[in-house]
Structures are given as C-alpha cells and as structure tokens.
N, C-alpha and C positions, 0 to 999 in steps of 0.2 A: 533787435536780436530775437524780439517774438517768441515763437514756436521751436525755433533752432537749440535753443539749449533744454527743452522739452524732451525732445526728440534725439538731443545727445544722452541724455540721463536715460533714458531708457536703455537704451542703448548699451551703457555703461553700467547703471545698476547693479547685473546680476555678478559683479565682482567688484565693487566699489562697497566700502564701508558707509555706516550713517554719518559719521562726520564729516567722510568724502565729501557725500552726498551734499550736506550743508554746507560746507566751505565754497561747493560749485556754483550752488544758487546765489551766497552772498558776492561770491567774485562777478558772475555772469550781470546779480544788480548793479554793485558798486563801478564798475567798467563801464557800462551804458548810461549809466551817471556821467561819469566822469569825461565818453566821449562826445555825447550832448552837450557838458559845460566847454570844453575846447574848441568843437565848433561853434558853438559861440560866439568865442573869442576872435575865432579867424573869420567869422562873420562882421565881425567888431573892426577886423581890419589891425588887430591887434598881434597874432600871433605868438605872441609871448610864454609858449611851451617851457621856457629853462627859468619862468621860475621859481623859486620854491626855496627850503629853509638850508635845503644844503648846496646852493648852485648859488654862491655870492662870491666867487673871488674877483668876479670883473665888476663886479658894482652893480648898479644898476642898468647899464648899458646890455643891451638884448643885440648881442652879434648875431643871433641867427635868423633873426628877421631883416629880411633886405631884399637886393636884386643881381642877376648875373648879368654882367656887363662886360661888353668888347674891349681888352686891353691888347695892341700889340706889343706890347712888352712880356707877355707871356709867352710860352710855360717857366718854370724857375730853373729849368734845367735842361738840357741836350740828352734824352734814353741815350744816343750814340756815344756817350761820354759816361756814362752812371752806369758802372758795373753791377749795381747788386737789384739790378731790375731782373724781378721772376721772369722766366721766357712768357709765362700764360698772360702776361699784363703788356709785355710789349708790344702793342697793335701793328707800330711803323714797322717794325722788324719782321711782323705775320705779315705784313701786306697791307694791311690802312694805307690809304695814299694820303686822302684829306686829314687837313690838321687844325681846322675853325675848330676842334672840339676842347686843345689846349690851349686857347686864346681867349677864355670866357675868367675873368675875375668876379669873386664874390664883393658886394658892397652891402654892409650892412644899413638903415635907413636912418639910425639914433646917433649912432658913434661912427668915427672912421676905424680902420682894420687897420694896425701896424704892420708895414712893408716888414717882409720876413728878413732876417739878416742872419744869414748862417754864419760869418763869424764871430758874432755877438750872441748867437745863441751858445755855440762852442765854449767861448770864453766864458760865459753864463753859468754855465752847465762845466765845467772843469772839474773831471773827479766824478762825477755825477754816473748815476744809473737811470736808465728809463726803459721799462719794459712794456710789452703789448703782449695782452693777454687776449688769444681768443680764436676764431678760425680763419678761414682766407679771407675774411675782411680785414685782420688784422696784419697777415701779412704784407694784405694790400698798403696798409697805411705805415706798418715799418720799412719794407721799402720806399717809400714816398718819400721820408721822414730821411732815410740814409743818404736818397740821391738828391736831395733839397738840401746837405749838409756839403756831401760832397764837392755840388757845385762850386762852393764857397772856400773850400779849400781842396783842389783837385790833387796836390802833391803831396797832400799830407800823407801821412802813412797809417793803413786801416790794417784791419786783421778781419776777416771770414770767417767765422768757424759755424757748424751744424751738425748735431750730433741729437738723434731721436727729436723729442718733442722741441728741444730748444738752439736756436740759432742766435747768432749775435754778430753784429759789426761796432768794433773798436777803432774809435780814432784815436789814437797811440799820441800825438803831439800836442793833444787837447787832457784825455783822458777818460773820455767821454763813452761811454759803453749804451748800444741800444741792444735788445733781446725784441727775442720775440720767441715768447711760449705758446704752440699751438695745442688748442683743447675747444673741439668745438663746443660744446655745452657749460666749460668751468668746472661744471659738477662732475663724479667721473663715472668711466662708462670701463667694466670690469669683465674680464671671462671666467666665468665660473660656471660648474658643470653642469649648470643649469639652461648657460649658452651667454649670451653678451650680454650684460645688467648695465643700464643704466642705472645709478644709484643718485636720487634728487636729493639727500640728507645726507650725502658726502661728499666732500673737499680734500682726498689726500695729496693731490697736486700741487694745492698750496703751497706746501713748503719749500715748491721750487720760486715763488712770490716772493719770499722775503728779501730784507737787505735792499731793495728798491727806493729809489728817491723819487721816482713816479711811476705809475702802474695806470697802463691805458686798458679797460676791458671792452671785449665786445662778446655778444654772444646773438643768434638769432635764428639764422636761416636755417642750420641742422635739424632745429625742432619741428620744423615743418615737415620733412623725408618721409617718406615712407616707399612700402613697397621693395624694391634690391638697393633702393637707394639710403635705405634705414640701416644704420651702421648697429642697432641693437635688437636682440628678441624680448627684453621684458624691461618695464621700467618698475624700479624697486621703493617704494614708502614708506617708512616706521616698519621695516625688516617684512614687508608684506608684497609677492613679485605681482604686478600686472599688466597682460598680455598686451596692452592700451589704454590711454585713456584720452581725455580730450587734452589737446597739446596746449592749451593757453592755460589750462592750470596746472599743466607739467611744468611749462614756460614760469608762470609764476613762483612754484614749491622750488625749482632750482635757485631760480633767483632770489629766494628769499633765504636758500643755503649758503648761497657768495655772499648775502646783506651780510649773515650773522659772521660768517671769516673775515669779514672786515669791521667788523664791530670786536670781535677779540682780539684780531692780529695787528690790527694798522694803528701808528703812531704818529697822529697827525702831524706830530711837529716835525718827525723826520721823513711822510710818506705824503706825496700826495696823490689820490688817488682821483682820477678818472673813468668815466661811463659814456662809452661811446653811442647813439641813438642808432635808433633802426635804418641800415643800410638798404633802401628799397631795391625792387628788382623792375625791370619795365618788359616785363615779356607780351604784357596784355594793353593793346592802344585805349582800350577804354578808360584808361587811367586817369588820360587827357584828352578825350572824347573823339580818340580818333579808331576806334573798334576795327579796323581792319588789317592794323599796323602792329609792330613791337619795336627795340629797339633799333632793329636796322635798318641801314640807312638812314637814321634820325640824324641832321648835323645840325640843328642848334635847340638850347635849354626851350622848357615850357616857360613863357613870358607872364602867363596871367597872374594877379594877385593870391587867387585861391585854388592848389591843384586839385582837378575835378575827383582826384580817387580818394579823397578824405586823410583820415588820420590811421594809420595803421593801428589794433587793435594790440600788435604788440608793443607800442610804443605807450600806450596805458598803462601796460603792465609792467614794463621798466617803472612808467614815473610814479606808480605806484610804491614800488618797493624802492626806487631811491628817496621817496619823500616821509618811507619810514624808518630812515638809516638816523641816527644821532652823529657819526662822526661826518665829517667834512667829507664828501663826494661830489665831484664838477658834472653835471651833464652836459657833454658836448655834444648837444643836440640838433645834429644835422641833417636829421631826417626829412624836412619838408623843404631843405636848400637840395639834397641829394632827390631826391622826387622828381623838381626841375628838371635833372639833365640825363634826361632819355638819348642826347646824345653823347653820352661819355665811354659808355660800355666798351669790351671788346670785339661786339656784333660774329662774326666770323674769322674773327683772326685774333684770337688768343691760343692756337695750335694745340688745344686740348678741347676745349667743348666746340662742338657744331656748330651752336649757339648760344653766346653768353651775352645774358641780356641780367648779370646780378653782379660779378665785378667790376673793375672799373681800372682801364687804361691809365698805365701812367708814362708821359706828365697826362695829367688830370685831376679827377676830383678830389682823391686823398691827400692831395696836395694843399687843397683847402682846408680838410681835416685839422692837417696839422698847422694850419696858418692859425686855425682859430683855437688849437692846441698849445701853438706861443705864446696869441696874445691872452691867453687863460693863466699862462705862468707869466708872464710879467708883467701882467694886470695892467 
C-alpha cells in the first residue's frame, strides 16, 4: 500500500477531521497486516478465509476451499421453466448459445457439499422467512434460491409480489416466504436539501429486517461508483457532510453501522444471520494473467490453486468487522470460489449492460451460493 494512502490523506485532509485522519492510518496498517497474513495462508495452500469466532455453524469443515468440476447433471434447474428469473441474468434467453458455463459443480477439498434437495428444504423451512438483503448481487442469489426451489415443486402454488424496495416469492403449500430487500449500501442514502446523503451512521431501513428467520446480506460494488454512476453527492459522519472520502473507510464506517444493527436487533435464537463475501467482477484478464482479455467469451473456470488477482481489499474489511460482531454471523465466503469463474458472467447478453463482466447468469453461480447457504443451515 506504500505511498498510496500518503497521497490519499493528503488528499482528503483539508476536510477530513483528526480522528478521520487517525482512524485511516490505523485501518490502511491493520488491512496490509491482515492481507499479508492471508496470503500467507493461500501460500500455505490453506485458504481457510471463513474462519474466525463467529463462522462455526458447519464445524470445522472449510466448504469454500475446493475445486470446480465438470458435472453433467447440472444446472439445478431449466431458466425455460423458472419464472422468477430477472430478464438481465437470463443469458440463454439474451442469446448465450453455449451452456459449459452451467455444468461446472463446486467440490469442496475437506468435506463433501450436500446434494441440494428443494423438497427437504421446503419441508425444512415450513413457515419459515428468509430474506436477502443487498443490491443486484442479491437479487442475483434470490432468484437462484426461488428457481432452485421451484424446480422441486414446479406445481406448487407461488405468489409474486414487488412493490418499491421490497419483492418476495411465496410458496403458499409450503409456507415458505423468500424477500428480497434491495439497498445497495445497507446503510441509507437520503435526499435532503442538501442533495443525496449518504448517511454511514444510519440504519432506518432496518425495520423492514425484522421478523426474519434468516437474513442473507451483501453489500459492495455500489461503493466503488463514482462519476453519473455515484447514486449520491455527499457521504455524511457524526452529522458532518463530506464531498469524498476514501471508499474503503467509507466501506468499513458503513459496515460497522450494519455490525452495530445487528448486535441490537438480532435474536440469535430466533434469526440467523448471514454475510455474503465479495462478489468479484472479471472485467480485467490480468486477474488470471491473461491482460488482454475480460470476461467474454471466457467458457471455462480459472483451474489454478491460487488466483493470480490476490485477495480483494474489501474482503479484509468485511472479515474485519464480521470478526468483531459478538453475536452469531455465517460468512458465506465465496469470494475466491467466485474469482474462478470468469466464465459465468452475462458477457453481452444480459439485455441491459453492453457488457457485464459483475453479475452472473442463472443457472450459474449463485446457485452455488445458495448450495453452500443449505448446507450452512443444516449443518
């Protein structure tokens, strides 16, 4: 990191507080700590990212260290048959011809992955709420999650509904209710006459959370935006607005807003709560050493042991603030299985971006998500 957070603080300074100031430096050390000790690790051939004091509901068994392998028994479902697939995720429907991309199964290396069984999940879950909290990432994996259900009972009888931030699919002869709350940040982002506030020490959202029996969050890519594509003009601190700052400690002070709503709100015995890991994007072949390229036309996973683009920088700063939560939070850390599959994306046929090399076609990878989201509730 060097120089680079030198040259950000300057930068930033002349509107940034002293305790700003020092909170940056200690985040920008403790982070290059932390992603020196992880590479490490994945040096060690270890990878063992999920664990930590609050990610024990599967034991000791590390599902997200493994390999993707050719299964034709995949995908878990027919898009031509799964109603509640977004148009922007449906590739075959945009024009994907090839389909090697839905035939790749995750294997983890310690433990085997229980086969999904949507109607043992349903019967499971009877009565049950399970929401996803977050932005089109999480879309991505509630639909995954609906037509992965679906499959399993294709007559049953569902219900649709969406209305502003919040959508949900009801399987009526289970009981089984999925949502999905879209908020790219968590934290919220307000109009006031001052123009669109980000506010990193606000949560009023929340209380669309509650009542939940499981709560999947994700949050990430939005922080990055800038330019017409930055949905706000100031992000707000201890009631202080600023024009900018550096986004990995905006990234962090938000997420340490969502730690503390779930340290007051959440009832472990009745909620469990999930954190979904950094959804990578493969716009840049340098990733996996091939600098000419991006996602398209990619049609099979990166194979090597260790992916050459390292550990994402915001995936520190999740494990960071999930490793200082006290109550119970799963990290479903699928960041460096997702890294892999530069062929999953929707490349040019998601019929809204030119090119999307950050979501991910379904059937595909959030399919796995949620496999490793089962076997995280039934241990």
């Amino acid at each position: 990191m060097g120089s680079v957070p030198l040259l950000l603080l300057k930068l930033l300074a002349p509107s940034m507080s002293f305790f700003f100031i020092l909170l940056f430096f200690q985040f920008c050390h403790q982070t290059r700590a932390q992603v020196n000790n992880n590479n490490n690790n994945n040096n060690n051939n270890n990878n063992n990212n999920s664990d930590g004091p609050n990610r024990e509901l599967v034991g000791k068994c590390n599902m997200f260290h493994g390999k993707w392998v050719y299964d034709p028994s995949y995908p878990l479902y027919d898009p031509k048959k799964c109603p509640f697939i977004d148009p922007q995720f449906n590739c075959q429907k945009n024009g994907r011809s090839d389909q090697m991309y839905q035939k790749f199964r995750w294997m983890p290396f310690s433990c085997p992955m229980p086969r999904f069984n949507g109607l043992e999940f349903l019967e499971k879950f009877k009565g049950k709420k399970i929401m996803f909290v977050g932005d089109s990432l999480s879309l991505n994996q509630f639909n995954s999650l609906a037509c992965m259900l679906h499959a399993w009972v294709p007559k049953s009888r569902t219900t649709f509904r969406q209305k502003d931030a919040l959508s949900s699919v009801i399987f009526q002869d289970y009981g089984v209710e999925l949502y999905l709350y879209r908020t790219a940040y968590l934290v919220d982002l307000e109009h006031e006459k001052q123009g669109r506030v980000l506010k990193l020490d606000s949560i009023k959202s929340g209380d669309a959370w509650r009542g939940m029996d499981v709560l999947v969050f994700n949050t990430w890519h939005w922080w990055t935006h800038t330019g017409n594509a930055q949905p706000w003009d100031y992000v707000q601190m201890n009631n202080k607005l600023y024009k900018d700052m550096n986004r990995m400690v905006a990234f962090y002070t938000g997420l340490r807003t969502w730690s503390r709503w779930v340290e007051n709100n959440i009832n472990p015995s009745q909620t469990k709560v999930f954190f979904l890991g950094i959804s990578p994007v493969h716009y840049q072949g340098r990733d996996w050493n091939e600098p000419s390229k991006s996602c398209i036309s990619e049609r099979e996973p990166f194979f090597g042991l260790k992916y050459p683009g390292g550990t994402p920088m915001a995936w520190v700063v999740v494990s960071k603030v999930l490793n200082r939560i006290s109550k119970p939070v799963y990290f479903l850390d699928v960041t460096t299985l997702s890294q892999y599959r530069k062929d999953a994306h929707p490349e040019a046929y998601s019929g809204v971006m030119s090119i999307d090399c950050s979501h991910w076609c379904l059937p595909g990878l959030p399919d796995t998500w949620n496999e490793l989201l089962h076997a995280a509730l039934v241990g």
